[in-house]
SETISE-503387 format. One record per residue (C-alpha): residue in three letters; chain; x, z, y. Coordinates in Angstrom, 3 decimals, always signed. Layout:
<recs>
<ALA; A; <X; Z; Y>>
...
</recs>
This chain:
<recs>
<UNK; A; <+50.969; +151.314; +106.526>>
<UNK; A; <+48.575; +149.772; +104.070>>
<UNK; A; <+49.175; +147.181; +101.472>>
<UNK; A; <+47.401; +144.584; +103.600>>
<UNK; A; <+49.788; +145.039; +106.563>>
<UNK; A; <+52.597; +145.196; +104.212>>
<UNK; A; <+51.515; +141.922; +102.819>>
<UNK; A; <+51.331; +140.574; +106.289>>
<UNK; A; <+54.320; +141.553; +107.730>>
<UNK; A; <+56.300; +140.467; +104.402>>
<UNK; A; <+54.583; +136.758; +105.379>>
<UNK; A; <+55.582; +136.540; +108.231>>
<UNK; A; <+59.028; +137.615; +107.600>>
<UNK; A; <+59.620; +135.102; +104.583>>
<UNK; A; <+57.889; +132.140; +107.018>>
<UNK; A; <+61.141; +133.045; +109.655>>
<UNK; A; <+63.530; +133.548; +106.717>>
<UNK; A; <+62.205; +130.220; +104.880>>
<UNK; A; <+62.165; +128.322; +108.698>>
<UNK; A; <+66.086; +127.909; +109.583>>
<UNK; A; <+64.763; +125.096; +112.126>>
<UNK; A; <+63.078; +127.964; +114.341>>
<UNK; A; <+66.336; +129.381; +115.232>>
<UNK; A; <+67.878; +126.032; +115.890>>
<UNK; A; <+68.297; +126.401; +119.584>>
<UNK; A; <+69.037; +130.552; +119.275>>
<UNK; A; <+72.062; +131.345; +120.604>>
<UNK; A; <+73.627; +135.079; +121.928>>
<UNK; A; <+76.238; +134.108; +123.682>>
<UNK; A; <+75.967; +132.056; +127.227>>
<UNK; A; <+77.134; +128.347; +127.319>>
<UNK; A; <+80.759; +127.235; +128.350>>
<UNK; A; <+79.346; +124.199; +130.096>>
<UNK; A; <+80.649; +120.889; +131.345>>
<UNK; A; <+82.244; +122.200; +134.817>>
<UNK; A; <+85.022; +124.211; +135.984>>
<UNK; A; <+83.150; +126.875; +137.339>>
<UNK; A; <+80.785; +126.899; +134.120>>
<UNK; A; <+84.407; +127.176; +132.341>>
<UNK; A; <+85.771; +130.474; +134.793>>
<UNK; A; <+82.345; +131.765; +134.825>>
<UNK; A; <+82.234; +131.563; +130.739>>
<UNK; A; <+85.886; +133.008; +130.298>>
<UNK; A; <+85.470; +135.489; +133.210>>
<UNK; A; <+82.681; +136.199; +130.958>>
<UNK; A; <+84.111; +136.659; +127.916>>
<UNK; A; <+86.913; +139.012; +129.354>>
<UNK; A; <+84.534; +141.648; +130.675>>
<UNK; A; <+83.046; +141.225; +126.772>>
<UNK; A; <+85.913; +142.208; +125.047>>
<UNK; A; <+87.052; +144.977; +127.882>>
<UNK; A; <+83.685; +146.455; +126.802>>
<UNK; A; <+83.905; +145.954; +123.344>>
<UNK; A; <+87.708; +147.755; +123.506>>
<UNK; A; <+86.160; +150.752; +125.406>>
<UNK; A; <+83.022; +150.782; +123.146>>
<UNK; A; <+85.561; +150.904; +120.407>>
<UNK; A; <+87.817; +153.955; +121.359>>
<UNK; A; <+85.111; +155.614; +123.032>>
<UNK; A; <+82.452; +155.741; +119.948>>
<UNK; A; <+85.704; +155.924; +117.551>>
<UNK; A; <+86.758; +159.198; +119.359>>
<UNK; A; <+83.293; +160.667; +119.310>>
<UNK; A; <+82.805; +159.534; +115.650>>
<UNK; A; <+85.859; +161.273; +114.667>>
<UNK; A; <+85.096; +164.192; +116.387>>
<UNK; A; <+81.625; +164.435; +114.787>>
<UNK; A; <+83.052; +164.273; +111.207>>
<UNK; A; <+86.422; +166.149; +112.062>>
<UNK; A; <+85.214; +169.418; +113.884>>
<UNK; A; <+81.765; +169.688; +111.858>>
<UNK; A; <+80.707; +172.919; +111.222>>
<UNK; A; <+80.441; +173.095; +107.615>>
<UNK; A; <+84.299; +172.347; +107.932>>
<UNK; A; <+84.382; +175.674; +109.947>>
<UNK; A; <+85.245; +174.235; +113.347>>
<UNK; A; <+84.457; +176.666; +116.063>>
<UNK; A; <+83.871; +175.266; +118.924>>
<UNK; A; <+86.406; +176.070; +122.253>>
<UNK; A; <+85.456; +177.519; +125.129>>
<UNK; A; <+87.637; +175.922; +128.244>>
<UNK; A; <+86.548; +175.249; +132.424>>
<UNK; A; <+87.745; +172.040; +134.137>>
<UNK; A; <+90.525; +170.473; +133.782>>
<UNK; A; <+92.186; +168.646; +136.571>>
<UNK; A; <+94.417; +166.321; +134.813>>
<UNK; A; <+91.531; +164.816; +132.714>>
<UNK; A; <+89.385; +164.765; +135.310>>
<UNK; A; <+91.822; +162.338; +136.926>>
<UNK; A; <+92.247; +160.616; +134.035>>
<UNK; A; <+89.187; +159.649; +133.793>>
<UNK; A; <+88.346; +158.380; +136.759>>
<UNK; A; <+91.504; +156.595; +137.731>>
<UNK; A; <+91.075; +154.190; +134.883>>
<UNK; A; <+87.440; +152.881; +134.572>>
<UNK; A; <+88.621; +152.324; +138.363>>
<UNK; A; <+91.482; +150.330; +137.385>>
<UNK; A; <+89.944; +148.828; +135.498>>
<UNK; A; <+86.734; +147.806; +137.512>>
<UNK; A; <+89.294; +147.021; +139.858>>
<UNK; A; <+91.245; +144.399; +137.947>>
<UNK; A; <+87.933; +143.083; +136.928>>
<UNK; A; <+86.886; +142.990; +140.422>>
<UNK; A; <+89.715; +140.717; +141.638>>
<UNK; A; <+89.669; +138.522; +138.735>>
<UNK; A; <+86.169; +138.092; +139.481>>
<UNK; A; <+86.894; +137.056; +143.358>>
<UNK; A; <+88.923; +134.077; +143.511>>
<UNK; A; <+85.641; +132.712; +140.822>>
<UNK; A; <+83.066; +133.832; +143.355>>
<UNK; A; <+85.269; +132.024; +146.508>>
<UNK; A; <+85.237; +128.987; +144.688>>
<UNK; A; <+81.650; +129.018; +143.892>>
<UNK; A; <+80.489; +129.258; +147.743>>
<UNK; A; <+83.127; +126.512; +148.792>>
<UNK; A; <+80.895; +123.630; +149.681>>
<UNK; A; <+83.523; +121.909; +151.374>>
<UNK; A; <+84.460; +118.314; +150.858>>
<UNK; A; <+81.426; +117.313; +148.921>>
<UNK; A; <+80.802; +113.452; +148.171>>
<UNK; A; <+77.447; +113.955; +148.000>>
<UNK; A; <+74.712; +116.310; +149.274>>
<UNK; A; <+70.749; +116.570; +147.572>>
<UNK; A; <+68.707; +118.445; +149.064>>
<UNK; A; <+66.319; +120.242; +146.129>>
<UNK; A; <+62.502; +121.438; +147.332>>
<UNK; A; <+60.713; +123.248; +144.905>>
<UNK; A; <+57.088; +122.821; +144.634>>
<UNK; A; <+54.371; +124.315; +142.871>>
<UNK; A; <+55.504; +123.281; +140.034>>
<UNK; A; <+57.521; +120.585; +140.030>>
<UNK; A; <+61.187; +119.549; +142.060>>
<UNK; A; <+61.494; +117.027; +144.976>>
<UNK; A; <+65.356; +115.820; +144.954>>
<UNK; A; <+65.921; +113.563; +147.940>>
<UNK; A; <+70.114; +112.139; +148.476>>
<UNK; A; <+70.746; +112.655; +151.989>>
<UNK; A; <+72.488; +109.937; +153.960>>
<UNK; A; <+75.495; +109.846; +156.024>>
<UNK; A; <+75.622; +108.974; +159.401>>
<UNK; A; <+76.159; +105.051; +158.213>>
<UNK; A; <+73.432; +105.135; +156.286>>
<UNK; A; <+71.018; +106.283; +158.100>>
<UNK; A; <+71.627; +103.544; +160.872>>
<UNK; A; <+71.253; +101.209; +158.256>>
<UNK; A; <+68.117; +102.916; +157.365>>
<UNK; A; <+66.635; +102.976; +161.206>>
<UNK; A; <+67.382; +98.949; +160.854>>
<UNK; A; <+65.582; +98.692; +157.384>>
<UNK; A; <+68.351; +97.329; +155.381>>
<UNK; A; <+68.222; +100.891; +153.447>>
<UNK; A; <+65.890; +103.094; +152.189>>
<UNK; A; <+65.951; +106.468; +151.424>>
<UNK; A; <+65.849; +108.115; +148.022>>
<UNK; A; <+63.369; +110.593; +147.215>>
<UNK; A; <+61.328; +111.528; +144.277>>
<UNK; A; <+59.292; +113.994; +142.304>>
<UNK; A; <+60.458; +115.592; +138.793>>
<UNK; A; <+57.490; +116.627; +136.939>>
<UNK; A; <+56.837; +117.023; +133.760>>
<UNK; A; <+55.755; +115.226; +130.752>>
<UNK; A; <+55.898; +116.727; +127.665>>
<UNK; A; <+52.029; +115.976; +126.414>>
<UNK; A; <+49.085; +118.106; +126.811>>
<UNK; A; <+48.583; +117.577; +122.975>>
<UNK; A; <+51.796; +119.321; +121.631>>
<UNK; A; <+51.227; +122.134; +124.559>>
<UNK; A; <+47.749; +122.447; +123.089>>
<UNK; A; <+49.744; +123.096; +119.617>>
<UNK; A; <+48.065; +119.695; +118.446>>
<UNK; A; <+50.567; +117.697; +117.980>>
<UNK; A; <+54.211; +118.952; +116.695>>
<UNK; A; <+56.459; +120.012; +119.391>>
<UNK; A; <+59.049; +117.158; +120.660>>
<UNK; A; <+62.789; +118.279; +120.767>>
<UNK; A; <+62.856; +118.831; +124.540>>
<UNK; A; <+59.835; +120.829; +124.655>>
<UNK; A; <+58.591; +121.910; +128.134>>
<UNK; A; <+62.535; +120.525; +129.394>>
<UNK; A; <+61.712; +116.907; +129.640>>
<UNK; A; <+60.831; +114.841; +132.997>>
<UNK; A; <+59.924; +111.849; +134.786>>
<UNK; A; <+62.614; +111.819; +136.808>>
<UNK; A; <+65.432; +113.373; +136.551>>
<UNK; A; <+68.133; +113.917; +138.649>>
<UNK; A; <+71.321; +111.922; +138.812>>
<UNK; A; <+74.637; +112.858; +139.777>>
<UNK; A; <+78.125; +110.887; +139.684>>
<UNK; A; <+80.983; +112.240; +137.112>>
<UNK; A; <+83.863; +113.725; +138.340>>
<UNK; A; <+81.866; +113.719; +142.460>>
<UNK; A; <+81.497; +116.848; +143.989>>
<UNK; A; <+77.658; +117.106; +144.707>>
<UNK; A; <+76.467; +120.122; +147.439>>
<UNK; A; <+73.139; +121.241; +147.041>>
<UNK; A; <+70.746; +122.401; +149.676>>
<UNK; A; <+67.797; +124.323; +148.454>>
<UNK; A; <+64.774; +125.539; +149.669>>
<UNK; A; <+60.545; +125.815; +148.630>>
<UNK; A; <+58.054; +124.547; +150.204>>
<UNK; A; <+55.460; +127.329; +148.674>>
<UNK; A; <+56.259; +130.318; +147.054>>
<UNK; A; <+59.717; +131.529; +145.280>>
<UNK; A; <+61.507; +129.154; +142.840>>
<UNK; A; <+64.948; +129.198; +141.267>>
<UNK; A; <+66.846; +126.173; +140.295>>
<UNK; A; <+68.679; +127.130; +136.811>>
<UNK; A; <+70.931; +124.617; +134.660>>
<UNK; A; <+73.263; +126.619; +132.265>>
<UNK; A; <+75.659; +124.419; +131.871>>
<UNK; A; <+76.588; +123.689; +135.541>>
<UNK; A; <+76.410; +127.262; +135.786>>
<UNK; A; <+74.651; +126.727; +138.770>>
<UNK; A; <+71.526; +129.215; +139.478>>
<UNK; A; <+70.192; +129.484; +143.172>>
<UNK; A; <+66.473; +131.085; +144.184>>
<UNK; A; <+64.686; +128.391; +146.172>>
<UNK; A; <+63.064; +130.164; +149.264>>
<UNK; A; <+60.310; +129.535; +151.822>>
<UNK; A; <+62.102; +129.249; +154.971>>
<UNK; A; <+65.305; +129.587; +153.844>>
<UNK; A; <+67.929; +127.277; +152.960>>
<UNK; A; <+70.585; +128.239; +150.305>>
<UNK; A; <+73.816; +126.333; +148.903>>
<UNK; A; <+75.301; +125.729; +145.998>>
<UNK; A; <+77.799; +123.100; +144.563>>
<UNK; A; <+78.518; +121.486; +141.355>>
<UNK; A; <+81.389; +119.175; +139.806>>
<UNK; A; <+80.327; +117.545; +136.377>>
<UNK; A; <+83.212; +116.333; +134.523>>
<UNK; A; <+81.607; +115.271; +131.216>>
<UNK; A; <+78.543; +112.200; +130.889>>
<UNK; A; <+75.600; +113.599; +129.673>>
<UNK; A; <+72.103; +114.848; +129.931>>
<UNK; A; <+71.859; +118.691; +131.113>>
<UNK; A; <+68.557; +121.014; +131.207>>
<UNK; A; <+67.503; +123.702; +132.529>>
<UNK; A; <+63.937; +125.422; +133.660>>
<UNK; A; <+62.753; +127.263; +137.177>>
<UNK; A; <+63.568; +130.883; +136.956>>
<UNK; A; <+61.568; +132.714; +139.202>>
<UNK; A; <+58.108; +133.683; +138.176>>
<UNK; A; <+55.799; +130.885; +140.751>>
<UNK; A; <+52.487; +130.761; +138.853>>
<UNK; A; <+50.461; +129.652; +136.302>>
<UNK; A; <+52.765; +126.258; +135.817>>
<UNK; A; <+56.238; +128.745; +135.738>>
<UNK; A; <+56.748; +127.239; +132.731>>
<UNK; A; <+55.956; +124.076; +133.195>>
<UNK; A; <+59.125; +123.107; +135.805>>
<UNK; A; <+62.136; +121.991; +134.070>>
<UNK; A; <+65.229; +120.992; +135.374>>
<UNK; A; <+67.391; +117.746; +133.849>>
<UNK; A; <+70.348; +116.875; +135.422>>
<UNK; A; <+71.764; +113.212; +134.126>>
<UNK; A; <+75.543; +113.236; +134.966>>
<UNK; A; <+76.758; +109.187; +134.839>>
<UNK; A; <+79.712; +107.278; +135.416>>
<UNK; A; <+80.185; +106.284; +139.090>>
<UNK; A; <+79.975; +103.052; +138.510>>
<UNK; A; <+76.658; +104.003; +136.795>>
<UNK; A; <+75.269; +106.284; +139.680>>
<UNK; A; <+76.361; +103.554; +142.128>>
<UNK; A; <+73.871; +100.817; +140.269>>
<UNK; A; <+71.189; +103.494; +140.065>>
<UNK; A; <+71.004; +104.164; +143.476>>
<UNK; A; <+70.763; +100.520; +143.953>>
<UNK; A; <+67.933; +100.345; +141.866>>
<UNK; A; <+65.632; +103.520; +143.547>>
<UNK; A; <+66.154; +101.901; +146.928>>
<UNK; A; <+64.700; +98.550; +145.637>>
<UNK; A; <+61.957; +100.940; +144.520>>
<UNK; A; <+61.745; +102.403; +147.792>>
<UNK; A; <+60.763; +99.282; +149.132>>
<UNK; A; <+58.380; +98.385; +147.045>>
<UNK; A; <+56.706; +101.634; +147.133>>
<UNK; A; <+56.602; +101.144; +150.649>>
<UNK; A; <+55.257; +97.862; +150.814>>
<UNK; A; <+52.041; +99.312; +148.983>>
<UNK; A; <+51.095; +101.047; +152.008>>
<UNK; A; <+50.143; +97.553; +153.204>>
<UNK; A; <+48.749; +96.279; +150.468>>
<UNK; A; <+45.502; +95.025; +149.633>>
<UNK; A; <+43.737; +97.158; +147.000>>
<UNK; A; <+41.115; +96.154; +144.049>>
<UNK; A; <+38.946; +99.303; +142.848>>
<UNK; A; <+40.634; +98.548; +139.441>>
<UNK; A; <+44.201; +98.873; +140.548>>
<UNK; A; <+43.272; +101.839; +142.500>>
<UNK; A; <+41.405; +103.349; +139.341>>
<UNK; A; <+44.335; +102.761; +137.188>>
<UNK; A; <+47.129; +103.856; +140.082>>
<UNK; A; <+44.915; +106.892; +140.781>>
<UNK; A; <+44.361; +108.171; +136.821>>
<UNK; A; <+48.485; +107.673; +136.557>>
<UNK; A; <+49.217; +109.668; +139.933>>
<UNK; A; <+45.970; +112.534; +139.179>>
<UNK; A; <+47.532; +113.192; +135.808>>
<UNK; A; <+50.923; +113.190; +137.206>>
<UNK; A; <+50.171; +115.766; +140.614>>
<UNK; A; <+46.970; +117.360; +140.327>>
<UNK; A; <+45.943; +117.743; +136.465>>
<UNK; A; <+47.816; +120.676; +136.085>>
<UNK; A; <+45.227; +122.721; +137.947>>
<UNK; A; <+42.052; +121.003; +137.933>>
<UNK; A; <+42.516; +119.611; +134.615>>
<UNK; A; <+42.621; +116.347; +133.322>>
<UNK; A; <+38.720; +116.135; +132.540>>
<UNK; A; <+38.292; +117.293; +136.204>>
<UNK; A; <+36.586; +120.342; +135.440>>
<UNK; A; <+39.439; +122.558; +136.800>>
<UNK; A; <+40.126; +126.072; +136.026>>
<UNK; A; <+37.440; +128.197; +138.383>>
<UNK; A; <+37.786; +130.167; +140.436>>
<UNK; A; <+42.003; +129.561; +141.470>>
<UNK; A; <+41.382; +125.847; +140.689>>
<UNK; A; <+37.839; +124.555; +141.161>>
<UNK; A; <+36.106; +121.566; +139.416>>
<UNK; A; <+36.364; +118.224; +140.935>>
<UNK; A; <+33.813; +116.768; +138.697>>
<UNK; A; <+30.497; +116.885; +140.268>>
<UNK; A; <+32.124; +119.178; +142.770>>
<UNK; A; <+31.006; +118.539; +146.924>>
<UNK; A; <+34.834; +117.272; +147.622>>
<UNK; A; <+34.001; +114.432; +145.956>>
<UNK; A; <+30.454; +113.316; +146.082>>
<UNK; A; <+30.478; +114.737; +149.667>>
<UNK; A; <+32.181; +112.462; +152.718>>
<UNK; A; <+35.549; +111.110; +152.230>>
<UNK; A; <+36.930; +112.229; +155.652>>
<UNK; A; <+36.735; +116.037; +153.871>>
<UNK; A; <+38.566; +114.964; +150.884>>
<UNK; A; <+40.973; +113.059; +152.928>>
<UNK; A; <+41.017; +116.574; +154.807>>
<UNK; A; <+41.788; +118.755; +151.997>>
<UNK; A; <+44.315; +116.378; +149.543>>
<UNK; A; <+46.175; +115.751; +153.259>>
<UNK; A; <+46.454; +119.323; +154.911>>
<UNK; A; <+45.637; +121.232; +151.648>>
<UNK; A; <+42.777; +124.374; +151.923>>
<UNK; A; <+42.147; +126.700; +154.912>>
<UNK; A; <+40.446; +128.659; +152.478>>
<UNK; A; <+42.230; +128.461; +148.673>>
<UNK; A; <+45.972; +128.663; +149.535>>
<UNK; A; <+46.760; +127.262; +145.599>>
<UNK; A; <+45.480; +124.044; +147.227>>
<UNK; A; <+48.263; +122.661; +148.794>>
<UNK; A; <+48.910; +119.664; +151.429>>
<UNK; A; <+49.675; +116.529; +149.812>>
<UNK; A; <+50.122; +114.368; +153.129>>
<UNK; A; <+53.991; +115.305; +153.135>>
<UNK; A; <+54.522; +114.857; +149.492>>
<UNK; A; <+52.829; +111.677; +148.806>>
<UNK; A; <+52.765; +107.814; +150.043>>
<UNK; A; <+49.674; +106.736; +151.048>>
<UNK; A; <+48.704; +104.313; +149.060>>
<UNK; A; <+48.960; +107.501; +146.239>>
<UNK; A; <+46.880; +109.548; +148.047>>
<UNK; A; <+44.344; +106.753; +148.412>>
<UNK; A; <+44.380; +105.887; +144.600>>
<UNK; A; <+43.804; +109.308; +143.901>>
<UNK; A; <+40.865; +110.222; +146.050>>
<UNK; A; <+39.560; +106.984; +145.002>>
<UNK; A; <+40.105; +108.084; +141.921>>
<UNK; A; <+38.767; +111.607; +141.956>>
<UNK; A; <+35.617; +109.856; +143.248>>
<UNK; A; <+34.636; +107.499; +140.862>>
<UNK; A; <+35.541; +109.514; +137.353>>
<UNK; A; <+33.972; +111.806; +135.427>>
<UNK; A; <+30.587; +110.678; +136.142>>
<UNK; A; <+31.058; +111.031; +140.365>>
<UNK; A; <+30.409; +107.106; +140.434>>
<UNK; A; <+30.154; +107.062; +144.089>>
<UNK; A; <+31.078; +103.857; +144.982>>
<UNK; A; <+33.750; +104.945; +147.364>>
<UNK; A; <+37.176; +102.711; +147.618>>
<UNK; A; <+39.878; +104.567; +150.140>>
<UNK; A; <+42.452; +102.505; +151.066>>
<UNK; A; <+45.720; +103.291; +152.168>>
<UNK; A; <+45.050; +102.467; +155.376>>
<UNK; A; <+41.962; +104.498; +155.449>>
<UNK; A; <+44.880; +107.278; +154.721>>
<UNK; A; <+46.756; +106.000; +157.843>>
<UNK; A; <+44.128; +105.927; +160.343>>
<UNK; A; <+42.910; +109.468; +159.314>>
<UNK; A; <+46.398; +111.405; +159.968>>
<UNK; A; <+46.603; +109.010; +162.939>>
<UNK; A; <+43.701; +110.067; +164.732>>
<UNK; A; <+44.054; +114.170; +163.916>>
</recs>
């Protein structure tokens, strides 16, 4: 190696040695968490550890003292022996017992992790490329009450929104890098909440350590899991299945509050319901749609075609001085609505968004970065378009 690589790798050694804050988050061992499970997980956990570590112990011990015992410049010759029936027995029947004990410690942990029985609450979790969609589902009370319009349903996005400027490296990095949202969701202490999990693109996985909850979200397949949070706090975690370019760029937070809490939460996102859905009839100005649209954009589409619009060719195409939108709205009510025939990375929108947000956006997209056409959609433009296909 020459002095100048020396030089650098002694550098960078001293900045890691000299920076105790980079290894502020390091940890080897896996959380205990703030659930039951997380708790029989963790200490079903730590007993296959220390089985390990025991075996590792006599196993390399024996070996070691063999090595050092019989070496030949002690004169050990070695022996020359065939089979031997009694260690061959030996050896098998305990790594069996012991996989067996192991085994049916491990079972009555696995039975309670796929009992989804009795559950006070059910959220059904859709990943997306690449953010969450948590929406509570309602019992059969509520939903009458929701036919009659006294309640509304709760649904929303989780994106999110750590700054372009710190993952551009420049600004510092916050504390909760890359594992901060918009929304997050919230669960009820000491409540136990089913999940129901599914994708509506490609594979995700829905991973918070401390719930010790982990479950692949699949196209076309729904999977289960279940979670009982006995300690307030805020819990993260991050999409663990390799989706795209934004893989890293989909945390999960998890906000466990009191009941009492949860109950005047829920409260408040139905109000918000409401109002969201009262936009739909609204009547737009160009400026509130401009400012409504820049908010949403940044929010659902930036993350492939950029916030200065010029996209990332050839996955995720330009949108400033792009035909979409210069050409007729109809085709950009088209594509945003039923995604691309052609470019499956462009997905449909028309399921995931109101429309008043899909006609602030195209509005918008149409009018920024130098497009300047003119063009106002309104949400009822939005309407009458998936009305009359």
């Amino acid at each position: 190696m020459s002095a100048r690589m020396q030089k650098s790798a002694l550098a960078v050694l001293a900045t890691y040695l000299c920076a105790p804050n980079l290894f502020a988050e390091f940890r080897v061992n896996m959380p205990e968490g703030v659930t039951r499970i997380s708790e029989e997980v963790y200490s079903l956990h730590m007993l296959v550890f220390w089985v390990c570590v025991v075996i590792a112990i006599i196993v390399f011990g024996l070996m070691f003292y063999a090595i050092i015992k019989h070496r030949k410049s002690k004169g050990a010759v070695a022996k020359n022996f065939h089979e031997s029936l009694k260690v061959e027995i030996l050896w098998t029947a305990i790594p069996a017992l012991i996989v067996f004990a192991l085994g049916y410690r491990a079972f009555f942990t696995l039975e309670k992790m796929y009992d989804y029985d009795d559950s006070a609450l059910t959220v059904e979790i859709v990943g997306y490329q690449w953010k969450w969609r948590y929406s509570y589902l309602m019992d059969d009370a509520a939903k009458e009450d929701s036919a009659q319009g006294t309640q509304f349903p709760v649904s929303f996005f989780s994106n999110l929104i750590t700054p372009e400027s710190q993952i551009n490296n420049t600004e510092a990095k916050g504390e909760h890098y890359l594992l901060e949202v918009d929304e997050p969701l919230v669960l009820p202490v000491g409540s136990k909440v089913r999940f129901i999990l599914t994708s509506a693109d490609v594979i995700h996985s829905w991973w918070v350590p401390q719930l010790s909850v982990k479950k692949d979200a699949i196209p076309g397949i729904v999977n289960e899991a279940w979670t009982l949070i006995e300690k307030p706090g805020t819990y993260r975690g991050q999409c663990t299945e390799l989706c795209g370019k934004g893989h890293g760029f989909m945390p999960v937070v998890v906000q466990a509050v009191s009941q009492t809490e949860f109950d005047q939460w829920m409260l408040g996102k139905q109000d918000e319901a409401r109002q969201k859905a009262s936009l739909n009839v609204k009547t737009w100005t160009m400026g509130e749609l401009m400012e409504t649209g820049e908010r949403a954009y940044n929010t659902y589409c930036a993350a492939c075609h950029q916030a200065n619009g010029e996209g990332l060719p050839p996955a995720f195409p330009a949108l400033k001085n792009s035909a979409i939108a210069l050409g007729p709205v109809e085709a950009h009510l088209d594509i945003v609505i039923n995604g691309s025939r052609v470019n499956p990375a462009m997905a449909a929108f028309g399921a995931q968004l109101s429309a008043a947000e899909i006609a602030a956006i195209i509005t918008y997209e149409r009018n920024a970065w130098g497009n300047n056409t003119g063009d106002m959609v309104t949400p009822q433009d939005v309407s009458n378009f998936g009305s009359s296909q």
